[in-house]
One Martini backbone bead per residue (centre of mass of N, CA, C, O) as a GRO file, in nm:
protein
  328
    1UNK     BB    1   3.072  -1.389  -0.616
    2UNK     BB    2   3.342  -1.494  -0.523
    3UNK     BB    3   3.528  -1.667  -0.318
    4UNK     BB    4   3.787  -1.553  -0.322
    5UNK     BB    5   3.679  -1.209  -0.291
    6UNK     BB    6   3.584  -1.239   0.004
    7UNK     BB    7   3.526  -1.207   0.315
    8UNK     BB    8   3.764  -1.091   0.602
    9UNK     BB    9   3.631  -1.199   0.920
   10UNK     BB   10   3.673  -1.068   1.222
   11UNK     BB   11   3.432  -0.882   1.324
   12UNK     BB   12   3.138  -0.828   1.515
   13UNK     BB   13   2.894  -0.626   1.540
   14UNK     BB   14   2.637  -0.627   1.773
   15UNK     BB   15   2.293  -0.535   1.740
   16UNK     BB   16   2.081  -0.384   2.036
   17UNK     BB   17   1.730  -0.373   1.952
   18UNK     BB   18   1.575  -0.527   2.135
   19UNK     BB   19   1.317  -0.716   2.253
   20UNK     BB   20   1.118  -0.973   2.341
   21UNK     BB   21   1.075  -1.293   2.481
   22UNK     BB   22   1.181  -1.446   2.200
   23UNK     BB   23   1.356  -1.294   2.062
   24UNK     BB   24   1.567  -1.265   2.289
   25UNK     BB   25   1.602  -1.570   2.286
   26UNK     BB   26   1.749  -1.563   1.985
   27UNK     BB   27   1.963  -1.308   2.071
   28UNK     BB   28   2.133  -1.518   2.288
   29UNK     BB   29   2.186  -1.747   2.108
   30UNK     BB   30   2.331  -1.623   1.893
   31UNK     BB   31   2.564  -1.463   2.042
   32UNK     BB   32   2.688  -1.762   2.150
   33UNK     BB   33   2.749  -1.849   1.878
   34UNK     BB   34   2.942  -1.634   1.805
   35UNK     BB   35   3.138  -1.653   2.045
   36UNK     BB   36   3.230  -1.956   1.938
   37UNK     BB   37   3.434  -1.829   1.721
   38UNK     BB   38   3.704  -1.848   1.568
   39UNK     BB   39   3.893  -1.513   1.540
   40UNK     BB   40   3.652  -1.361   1.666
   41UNK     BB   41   3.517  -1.037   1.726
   42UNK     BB   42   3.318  -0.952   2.004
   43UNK     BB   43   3.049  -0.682   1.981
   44UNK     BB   44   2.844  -0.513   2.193
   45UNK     BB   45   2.558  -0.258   2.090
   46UNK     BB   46   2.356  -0.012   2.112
   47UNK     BB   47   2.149   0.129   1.884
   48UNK     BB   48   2.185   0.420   2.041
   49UNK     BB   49   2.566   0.389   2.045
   50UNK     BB   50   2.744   0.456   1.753
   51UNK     BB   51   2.960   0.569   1.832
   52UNK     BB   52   3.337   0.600   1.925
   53UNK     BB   53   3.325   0.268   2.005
   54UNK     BB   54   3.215   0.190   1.706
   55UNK     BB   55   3.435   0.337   1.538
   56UNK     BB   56   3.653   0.171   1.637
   57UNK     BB   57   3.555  -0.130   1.597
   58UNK     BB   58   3.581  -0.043   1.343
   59UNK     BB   59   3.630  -0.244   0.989
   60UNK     BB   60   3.629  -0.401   0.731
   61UNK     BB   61   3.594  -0.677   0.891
   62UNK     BB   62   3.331  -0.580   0.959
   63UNK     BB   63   3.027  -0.671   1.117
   64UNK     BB   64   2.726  -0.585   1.110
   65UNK     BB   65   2.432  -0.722   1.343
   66UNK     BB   66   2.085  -0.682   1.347
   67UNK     BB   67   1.887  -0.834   1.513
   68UNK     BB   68   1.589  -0.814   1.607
   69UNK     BB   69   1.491  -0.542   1.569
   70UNK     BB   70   1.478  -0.362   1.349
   71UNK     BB   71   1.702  -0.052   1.308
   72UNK     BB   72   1.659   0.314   1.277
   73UNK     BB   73   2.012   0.354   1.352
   74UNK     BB   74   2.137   0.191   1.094
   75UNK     BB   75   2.078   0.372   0.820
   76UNK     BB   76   2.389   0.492   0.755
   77UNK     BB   77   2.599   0.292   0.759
   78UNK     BB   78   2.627   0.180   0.456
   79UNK     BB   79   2.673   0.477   0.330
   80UNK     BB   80   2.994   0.457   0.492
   81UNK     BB   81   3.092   0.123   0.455
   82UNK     BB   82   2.924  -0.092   0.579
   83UNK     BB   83   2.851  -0.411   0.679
   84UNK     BB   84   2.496  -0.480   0.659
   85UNK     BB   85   2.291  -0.732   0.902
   86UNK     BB   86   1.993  -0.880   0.870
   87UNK     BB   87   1.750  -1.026   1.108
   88UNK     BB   88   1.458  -1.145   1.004
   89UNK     BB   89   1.213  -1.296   1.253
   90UNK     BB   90   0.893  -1.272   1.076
   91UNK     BB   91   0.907  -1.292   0.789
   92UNK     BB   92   0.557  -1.261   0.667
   93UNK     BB   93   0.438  -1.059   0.846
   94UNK     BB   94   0.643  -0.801   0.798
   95UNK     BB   95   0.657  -0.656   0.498
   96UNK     BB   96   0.530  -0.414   0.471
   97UNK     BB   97   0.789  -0.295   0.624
   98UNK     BB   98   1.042  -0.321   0.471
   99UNK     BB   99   1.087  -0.206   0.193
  100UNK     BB  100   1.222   0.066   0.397
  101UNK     BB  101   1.493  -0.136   0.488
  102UNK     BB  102   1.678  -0.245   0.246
  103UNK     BB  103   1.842   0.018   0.193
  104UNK     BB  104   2.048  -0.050   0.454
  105UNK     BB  105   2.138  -0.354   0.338
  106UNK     BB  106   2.373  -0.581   0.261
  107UNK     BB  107   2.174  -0.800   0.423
  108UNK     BB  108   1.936  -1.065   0.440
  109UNK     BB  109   1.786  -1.221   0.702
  110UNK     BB  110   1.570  -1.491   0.699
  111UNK     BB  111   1.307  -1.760   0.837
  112UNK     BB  112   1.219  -1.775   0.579
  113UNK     BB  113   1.133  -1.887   0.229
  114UNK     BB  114   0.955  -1.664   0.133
  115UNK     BB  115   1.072  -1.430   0.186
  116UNK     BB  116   1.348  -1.446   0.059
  117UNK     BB  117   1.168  -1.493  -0.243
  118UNK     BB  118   1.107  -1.163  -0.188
  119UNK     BB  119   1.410  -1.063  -0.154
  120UNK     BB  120   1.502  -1.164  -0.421
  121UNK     BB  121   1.296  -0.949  -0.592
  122UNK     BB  122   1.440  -0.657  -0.446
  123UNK     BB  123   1.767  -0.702  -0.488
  124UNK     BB  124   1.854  -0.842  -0.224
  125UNK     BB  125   2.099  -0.974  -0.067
  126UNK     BB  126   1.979  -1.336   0.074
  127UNK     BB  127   1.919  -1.520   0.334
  128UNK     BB  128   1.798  -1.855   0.454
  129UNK     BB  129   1.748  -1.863   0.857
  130UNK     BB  130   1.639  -2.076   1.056
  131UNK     BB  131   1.553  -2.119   1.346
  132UNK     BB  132   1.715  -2.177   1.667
  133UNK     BB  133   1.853  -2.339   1.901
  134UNK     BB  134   1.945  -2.352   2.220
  135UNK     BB  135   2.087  -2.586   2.423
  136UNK     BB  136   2.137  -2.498   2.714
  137UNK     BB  137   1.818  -2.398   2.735
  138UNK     BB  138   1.727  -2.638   2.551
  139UNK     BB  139   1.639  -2.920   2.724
  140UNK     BB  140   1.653  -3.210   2.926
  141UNK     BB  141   1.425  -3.239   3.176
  142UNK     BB  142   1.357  -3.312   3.477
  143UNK     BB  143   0.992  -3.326   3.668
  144UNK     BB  144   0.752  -3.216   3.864
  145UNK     BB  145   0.434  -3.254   3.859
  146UNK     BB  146   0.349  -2.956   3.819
  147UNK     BB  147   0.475  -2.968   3.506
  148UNK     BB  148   0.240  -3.181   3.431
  149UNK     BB  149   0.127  -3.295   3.111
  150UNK     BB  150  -0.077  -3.423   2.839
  151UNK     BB  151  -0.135  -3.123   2.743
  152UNK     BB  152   0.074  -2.853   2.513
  153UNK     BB  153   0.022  -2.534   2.475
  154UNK     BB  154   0.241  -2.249   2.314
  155UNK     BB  155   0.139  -1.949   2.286
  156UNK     BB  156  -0.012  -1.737   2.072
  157UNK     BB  157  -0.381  -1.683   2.024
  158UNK     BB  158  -0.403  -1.756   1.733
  159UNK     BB  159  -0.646  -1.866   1.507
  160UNK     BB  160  -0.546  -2.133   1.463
  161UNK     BB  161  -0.485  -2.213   1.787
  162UNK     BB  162  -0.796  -2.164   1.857
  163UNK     BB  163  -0.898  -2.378   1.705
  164UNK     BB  164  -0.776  -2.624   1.797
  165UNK     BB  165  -0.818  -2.582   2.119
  166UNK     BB  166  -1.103  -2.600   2.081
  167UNK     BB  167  -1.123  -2.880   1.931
  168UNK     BB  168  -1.080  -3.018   2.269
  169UNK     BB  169  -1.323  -3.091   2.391
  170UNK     BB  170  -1.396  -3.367   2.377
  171UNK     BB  171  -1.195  -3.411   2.617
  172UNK     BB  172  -1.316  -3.344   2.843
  173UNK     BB  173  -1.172  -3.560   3.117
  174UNK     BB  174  -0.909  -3.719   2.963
  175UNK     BB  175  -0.738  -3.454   2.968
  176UNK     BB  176  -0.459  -3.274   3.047
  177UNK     BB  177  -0.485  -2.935   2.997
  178UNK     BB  178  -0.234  -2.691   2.874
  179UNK     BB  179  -0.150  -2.358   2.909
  180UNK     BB  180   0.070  -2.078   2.749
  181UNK     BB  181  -0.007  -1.755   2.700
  182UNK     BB  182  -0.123  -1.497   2.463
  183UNK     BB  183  -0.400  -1.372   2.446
  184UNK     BB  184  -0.613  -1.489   2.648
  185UNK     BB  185  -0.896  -1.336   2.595
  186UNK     BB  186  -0.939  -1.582   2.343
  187UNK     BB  187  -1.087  -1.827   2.552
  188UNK     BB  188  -1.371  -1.638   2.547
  189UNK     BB  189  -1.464  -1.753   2.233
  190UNK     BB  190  -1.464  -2.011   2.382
  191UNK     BB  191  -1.538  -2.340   2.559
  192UNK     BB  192  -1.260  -2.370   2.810
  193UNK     BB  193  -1.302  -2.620   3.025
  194UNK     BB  194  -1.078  -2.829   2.885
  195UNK     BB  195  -0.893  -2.673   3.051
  196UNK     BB  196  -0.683  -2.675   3.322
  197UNK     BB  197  -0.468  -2.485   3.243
  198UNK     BB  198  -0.344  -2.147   3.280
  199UNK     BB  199  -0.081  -1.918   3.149
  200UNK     BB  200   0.064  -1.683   3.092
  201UNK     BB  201   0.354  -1.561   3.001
  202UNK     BB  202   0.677  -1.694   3.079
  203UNK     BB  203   0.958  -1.786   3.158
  204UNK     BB  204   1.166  -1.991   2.982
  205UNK     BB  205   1.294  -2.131   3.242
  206UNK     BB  206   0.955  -2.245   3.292
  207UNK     BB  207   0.851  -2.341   3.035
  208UNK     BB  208   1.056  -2.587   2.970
  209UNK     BB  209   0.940  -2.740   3.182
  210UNK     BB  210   0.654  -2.783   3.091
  211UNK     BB  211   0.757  -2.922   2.844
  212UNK     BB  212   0.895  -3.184   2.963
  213UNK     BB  213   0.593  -3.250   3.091
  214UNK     BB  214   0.464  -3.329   2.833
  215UNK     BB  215   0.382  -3.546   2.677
  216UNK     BB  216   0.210  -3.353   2.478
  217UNK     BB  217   0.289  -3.134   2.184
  218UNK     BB  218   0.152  -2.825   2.032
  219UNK     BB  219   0.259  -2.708   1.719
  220UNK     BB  220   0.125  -2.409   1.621
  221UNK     BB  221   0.115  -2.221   1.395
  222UNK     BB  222   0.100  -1.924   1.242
  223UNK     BB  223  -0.103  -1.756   1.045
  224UNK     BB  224  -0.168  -1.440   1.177
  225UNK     BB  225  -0.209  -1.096   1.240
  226UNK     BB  226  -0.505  -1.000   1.475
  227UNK     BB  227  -0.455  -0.671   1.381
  228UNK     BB  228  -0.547  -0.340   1.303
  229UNK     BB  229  -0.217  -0.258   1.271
  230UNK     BB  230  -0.133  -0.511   1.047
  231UNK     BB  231  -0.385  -0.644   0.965
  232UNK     BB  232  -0.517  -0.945   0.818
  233UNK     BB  233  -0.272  -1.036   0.650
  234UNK     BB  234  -0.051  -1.137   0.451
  235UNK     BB  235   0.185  -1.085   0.158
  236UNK     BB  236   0.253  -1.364   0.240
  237UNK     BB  237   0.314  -1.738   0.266
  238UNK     BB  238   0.452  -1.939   0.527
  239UNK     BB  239   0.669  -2.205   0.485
  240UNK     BB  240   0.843  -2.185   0.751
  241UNK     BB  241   0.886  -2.282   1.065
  242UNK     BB  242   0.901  -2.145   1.395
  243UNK     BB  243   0.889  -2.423   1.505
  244UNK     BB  244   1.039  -2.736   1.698
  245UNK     BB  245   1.334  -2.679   1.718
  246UNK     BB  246   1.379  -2.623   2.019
  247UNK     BB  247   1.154  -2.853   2.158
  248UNK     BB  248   1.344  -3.076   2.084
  249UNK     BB  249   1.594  -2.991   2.241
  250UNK     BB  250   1.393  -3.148   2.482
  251UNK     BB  251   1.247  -3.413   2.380
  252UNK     BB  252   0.959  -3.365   2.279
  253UNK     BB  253   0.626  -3.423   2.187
  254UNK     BB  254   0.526  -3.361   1.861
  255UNK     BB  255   0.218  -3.186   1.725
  256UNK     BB  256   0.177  -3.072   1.393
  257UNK     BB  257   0.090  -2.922   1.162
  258UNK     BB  258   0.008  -2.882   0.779
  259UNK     BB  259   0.116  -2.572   0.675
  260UNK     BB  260   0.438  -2.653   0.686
  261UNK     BB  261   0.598  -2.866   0.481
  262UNK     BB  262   0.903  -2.786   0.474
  263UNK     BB  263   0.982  -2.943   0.749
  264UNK     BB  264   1.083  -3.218   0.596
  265UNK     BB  265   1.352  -3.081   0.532
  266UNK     BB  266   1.445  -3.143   0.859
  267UNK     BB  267   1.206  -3.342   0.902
  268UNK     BB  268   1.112  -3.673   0.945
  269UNK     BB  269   0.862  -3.838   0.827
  270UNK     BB  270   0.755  -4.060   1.093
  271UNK     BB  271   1.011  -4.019   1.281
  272UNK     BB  272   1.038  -3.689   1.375
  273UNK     BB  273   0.760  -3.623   1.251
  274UNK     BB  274   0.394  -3.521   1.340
  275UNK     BB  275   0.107  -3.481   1.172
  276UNK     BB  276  -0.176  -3.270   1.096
  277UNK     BB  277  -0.500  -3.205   0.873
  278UNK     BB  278  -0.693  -3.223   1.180
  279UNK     BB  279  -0.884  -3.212   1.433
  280UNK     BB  280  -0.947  -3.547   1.387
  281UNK     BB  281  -0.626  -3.613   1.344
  282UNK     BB  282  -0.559  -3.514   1.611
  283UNK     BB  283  -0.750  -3.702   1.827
  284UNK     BB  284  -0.627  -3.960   1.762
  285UNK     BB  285  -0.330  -3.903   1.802
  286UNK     BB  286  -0.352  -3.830   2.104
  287UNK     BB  287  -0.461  -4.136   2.151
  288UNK     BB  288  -0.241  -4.304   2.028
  289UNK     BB  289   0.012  -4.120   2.186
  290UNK     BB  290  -0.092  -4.170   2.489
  291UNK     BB  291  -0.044  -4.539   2.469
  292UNK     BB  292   0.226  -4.467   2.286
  293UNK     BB  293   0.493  -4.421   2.436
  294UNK     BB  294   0.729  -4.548   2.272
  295UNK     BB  295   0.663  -4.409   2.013
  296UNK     BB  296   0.709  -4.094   2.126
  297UNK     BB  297   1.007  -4.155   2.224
  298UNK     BB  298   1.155  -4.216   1.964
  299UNK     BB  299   1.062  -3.968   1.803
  300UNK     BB  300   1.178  -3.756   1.978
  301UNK     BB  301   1.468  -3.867   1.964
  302UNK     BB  302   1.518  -3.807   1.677
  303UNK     BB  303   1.490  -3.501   1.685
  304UNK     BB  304   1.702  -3.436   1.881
  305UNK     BB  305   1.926  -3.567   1.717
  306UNK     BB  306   1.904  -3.384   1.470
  307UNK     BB  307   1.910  -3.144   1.597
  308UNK     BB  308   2.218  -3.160   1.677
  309UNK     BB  309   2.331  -3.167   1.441
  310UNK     BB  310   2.110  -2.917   1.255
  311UNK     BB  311   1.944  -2.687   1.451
  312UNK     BB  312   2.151  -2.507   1.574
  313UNK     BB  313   2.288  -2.197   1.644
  314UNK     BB  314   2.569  -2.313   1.538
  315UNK     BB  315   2.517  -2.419   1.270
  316UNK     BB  316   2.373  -2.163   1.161
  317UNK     BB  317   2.644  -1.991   1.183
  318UNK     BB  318   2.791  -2.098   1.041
  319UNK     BB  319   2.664  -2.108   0.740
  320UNK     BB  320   2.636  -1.809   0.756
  321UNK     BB  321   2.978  -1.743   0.758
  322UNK     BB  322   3.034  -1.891   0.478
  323UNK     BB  323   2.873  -1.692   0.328
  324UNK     BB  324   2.975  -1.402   0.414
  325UNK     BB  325   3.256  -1.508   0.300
  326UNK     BB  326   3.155  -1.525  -0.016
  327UNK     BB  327   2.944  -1.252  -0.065
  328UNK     BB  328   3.095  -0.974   0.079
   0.00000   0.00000   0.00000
């Protein structure tokens, strides 16, 4: 469609479609992106409520958005003339499930890039939007001791982070490593000695806290979702990284594997991000920059303004609604 023919998007209604712990902080950080733009009427809605005062407040000029969980209540909306916009924030993990979703969306908004690539093979128009910062909630701040550790890993306890933090045992005595995770359960796989503190997953504005205090932050992709609900493989594999924009805009200083090259897209390789490429070439990395305080400091505040120029939720909106105004 060319640009003249493009959507005059004034109103958007804003499908609050449930989700915790993360979903959920991307969907209040997205909803404040939205909330700053000039000239549009945003409204939320519950999923399970598209009556009388959703159908009055759509008009043509109306997206209707729908961030993660894609929900099965606003199955009939496109059939009626609705722009329906859903934002898969799953990427690469659960395509199997989309197949069923597609008819229903004018609009695939997803976070990865295998994906785009996948829904553009699906013939349903397609944007690529990785995940985004809420600067807000993730910032820079001093913290207590109480916070404070050599080496902090965050996240759900999936394969690839199980196999890097057993490979730290190695360091038992040497550093203060802290986890925040989910499915702490798998800690009882391996060793777990060297590790000084355990924390199940905490509320966001406490986790962030702890971000600040890390020295050093590992930032270890998910690999696939290892339960038999879901499968034991992804139907494809995921190349944009899910994770380094929202703790870079802490100013935290991350080493992330490299499995996820795509990265170097977003941020400078040895400048603004640190990879590493095994077990052996992380514990080097961990010795080398918890001695080089000030190398790990510049790097870190690289990635910060970097994220702060590009890669808020704020700009995320900003190209995603010049997108929805050209092919819609």
């Amino acid at each position: 469609m060319k640009e003249d023919d493009g959507m005059d998007i004034k109103k958007i209604a804003f499908i609050n479609s449930g989700g915790v712990y993360s979903h959920q902080v991307n969907r209040e950080g997205l909803w404040k992106a939205f909330d700053k733009l000039e000239n549009i009427e945003l409204k939320e809605f519950s999923d399970k409520d598209l009556g009388q005062e959703f159908k009055q407040f759509c008009d043509i000029n109306t997206i209707v958005f729908n961030p993660y969980p894609l929900s099965p209540h606003i199955r009939n909306l496109k059939s009626q003339g609705y722009k329906v916009v859903g934002y898969d924030q799953e990427g690469a993990y659960e395509l199997k499930n989309r197949n069923n979703d597609i008819p229903y969306y004018t609009l695939m908004v997803t976070v990865d890039k295998a994906a785009w690539e996948w829904y553009s093979s699906k013939s349903i128009l397609s944007y690529h939007m990785p995940l985004g910062a809420d600067q807000e909630l993730y910032k820079p701040m001093k913290v207590g001791p109480e916070f404070q550790s050599d080496i902090l890993l965050v996240g759900v306890l999936f394969n690839l982070r199980v196999y890097y933090l057993s490979s730290l045992g190695r360091l038992k005595g040497k550093y203060k490593i802290r986890v925040i995770c989910g499915w702490q359960e798998r800690l009882a796989t391996f060793n777990s000695s060297h590790i000084s503190h355990v924390h199940v997953q905490l509320p966001f504005e406490e986790t962030i806290k702890y971000i600040n205090g890390a020295g050093i932050l590992l930032t270890i992709n998910r690999d696939y979702h290892p339960t038999p609900e879901m499968g034991d493989k992804n139907i494809i594999t995921a190349k944009t990284p899910g994770r380094y924009y929202q703790e870079a805009a802490c100013q935290a200083f991350q080493l992330m594997d490299d499995t996820r090259p795509e990265i170097y897209d977003y941020f400078e390789k040895d400048k603004e991000i640190i990879t590493f490429k095994s077990s052996k070439d992380l514990i080097e990395k961990i010795d080398y920059y918890s001695e080089n305080v000030r190398d790990r400091t510049k790097i870190a505040k690289a990635a910060y303004l970097r994220t702060m120029r590009d890669h808020t939720w704020d700009k995320r909106v900003d190209r995603l609604m010049d997108f929805m105004r050209k092919m819609l």
